[in-house]
N, C-alpha and C positions, 0 to 999 in steps of 0.2 A: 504493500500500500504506500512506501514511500516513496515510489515514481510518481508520485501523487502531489508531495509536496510542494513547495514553489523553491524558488533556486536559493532565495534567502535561509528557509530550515533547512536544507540542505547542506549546507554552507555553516552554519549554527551545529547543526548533529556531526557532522564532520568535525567543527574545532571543539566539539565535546567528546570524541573521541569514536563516533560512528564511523567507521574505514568505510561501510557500504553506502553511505551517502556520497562519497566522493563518485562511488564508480556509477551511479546513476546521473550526477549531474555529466563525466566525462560522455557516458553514454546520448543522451542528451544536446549533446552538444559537440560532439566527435565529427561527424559528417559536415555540420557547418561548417566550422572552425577549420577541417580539412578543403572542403570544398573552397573556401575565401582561397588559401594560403596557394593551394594547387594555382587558381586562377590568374593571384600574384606571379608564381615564380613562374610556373608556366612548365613544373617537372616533376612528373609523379612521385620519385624518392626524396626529391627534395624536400614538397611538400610534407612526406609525410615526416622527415625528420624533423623539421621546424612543429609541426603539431604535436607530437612528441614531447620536444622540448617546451614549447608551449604549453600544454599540459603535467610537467613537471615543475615547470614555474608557477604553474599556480596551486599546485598543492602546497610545493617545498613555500611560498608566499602566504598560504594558510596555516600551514604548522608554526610560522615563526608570528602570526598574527598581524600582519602588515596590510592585509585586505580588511578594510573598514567598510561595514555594508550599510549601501545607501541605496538599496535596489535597484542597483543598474549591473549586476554580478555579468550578464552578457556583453555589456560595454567595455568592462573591466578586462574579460577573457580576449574580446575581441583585441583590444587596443595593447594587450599581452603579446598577442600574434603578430599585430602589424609591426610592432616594436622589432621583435625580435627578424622580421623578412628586412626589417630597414639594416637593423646589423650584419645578416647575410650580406645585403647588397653592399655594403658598406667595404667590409671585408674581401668580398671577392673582386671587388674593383683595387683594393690595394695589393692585392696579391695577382692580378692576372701577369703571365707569362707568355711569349712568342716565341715559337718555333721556327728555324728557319728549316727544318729537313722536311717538310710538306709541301713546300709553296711552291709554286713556279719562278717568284719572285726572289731574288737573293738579296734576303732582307739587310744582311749586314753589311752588305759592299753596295749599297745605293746610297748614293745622298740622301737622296728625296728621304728615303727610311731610315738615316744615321740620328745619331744622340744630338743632340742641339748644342751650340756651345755654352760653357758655363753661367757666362751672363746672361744666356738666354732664358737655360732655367732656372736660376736662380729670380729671373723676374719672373717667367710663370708662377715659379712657387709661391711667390711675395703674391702675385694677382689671387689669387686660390685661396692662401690662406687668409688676405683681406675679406675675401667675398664671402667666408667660410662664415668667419665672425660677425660679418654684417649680416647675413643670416639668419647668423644665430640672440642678433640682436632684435630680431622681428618680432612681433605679436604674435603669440603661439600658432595663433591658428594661418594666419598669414605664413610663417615656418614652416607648419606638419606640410601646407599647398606644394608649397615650394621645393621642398623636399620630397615630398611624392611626385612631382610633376620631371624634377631634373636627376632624384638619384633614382626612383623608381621607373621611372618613362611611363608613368601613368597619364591616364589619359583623365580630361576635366570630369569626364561620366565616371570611370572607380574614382576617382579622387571624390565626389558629390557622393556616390554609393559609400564609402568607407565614414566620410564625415558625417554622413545620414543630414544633409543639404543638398540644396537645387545645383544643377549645372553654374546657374547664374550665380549663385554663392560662389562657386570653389572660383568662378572667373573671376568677379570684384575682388576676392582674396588674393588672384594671384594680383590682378592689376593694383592692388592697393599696396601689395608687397615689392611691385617694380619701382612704384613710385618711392615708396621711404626708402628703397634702396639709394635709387637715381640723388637721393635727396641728404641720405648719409656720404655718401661718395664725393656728391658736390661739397658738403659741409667742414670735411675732414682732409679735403683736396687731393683724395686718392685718383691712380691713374690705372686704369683696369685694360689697357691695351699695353702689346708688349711689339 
């Protein structure tokens, strides 16, 4: 009868020591939580790694008592998951590697595909890490846009789907987010081309 409950007693019998509450709400919420993430990454083992872990954060997150229920426990799971595909992405764009024994192309005796010279990137770095900060100086939600739109390649419809907003929200968002950028940049007299 405890498939019964709502996600809050659930949640409550779990951090009172009920093990089987847990596995009715994972149940519960297994195939969504999988299904979003699949969507996201767009790889069925990846996906199911990230749910996995995502489902591990939120128990190991209830046993330490750090989830304060405010009856939004699906908002909570949810925003556990996307958290965690932003640090996949995150990750795997600092670790990607190039092969030159596939290509047709010989990637390390082209200019066109050689290292840039020091001061070159040493100003892209500076421009990145500027832009990283301005960013991160955003109004949250103005941020999550921005970061879903340019680390995730999301599009304004999941980006509206994930924040559970209009299309036209996530666009204001991003344009409002161009603008304090354009506007910190001017302020601070940063030079974002190299």
């Amino acid at each position: 009868m405890k498939s019964m409950f709502s996600d809050q007693e659930l949640v409550v019998a779990f951090c009172n020591g009920d093990n089987s509450a847990i596995d009715i709400l994972l149940t519960r919420y297994h195939s969504k939580v999988l299904g979003y993430i699949r969507h996201l990454v767009r790889n069925k083992e990846l996906a199911e790694d990230i749910c996995q872990e995502t489902f591990m954060k939120v128990i190991n997150s209830l046993k330490r008592d750090v989830y304060h229920d405010d009856g939004h426990f699906s908002a909570w799971l949810f925003r556990i998951a996307h958290n965690l595909i932003i640090d996949h992405f995150r990750k795997e764009s600092k670790l990607q590697t190039v092969s030159n024994e596939n290509g047709e192309i010989d990637l390390f005796n082209n200019a066109k595909y050689s290292d840039a010279t020091i001061e070159t990137q040493f100003v892209k770095n500076q421009i990145s890490n500027d832009l990283k900060e301005l960013i991160h100086e955003l109004p949250e939600e103005q941020r999550n846009t921005v970061l879903m739109r340019l680390n995730l390649d999301m599009s304004f419809k999941e980006i509206a789907e994930i924040q559970g907003i209009s299309i036209n929200t996530a666009l204001g968002r991003m344009r409002y987010a161009i603008l304090n950028l354009r506007k910190m940049i001017e302020e601070r007299n940063l030079t974002m081309t190299y």
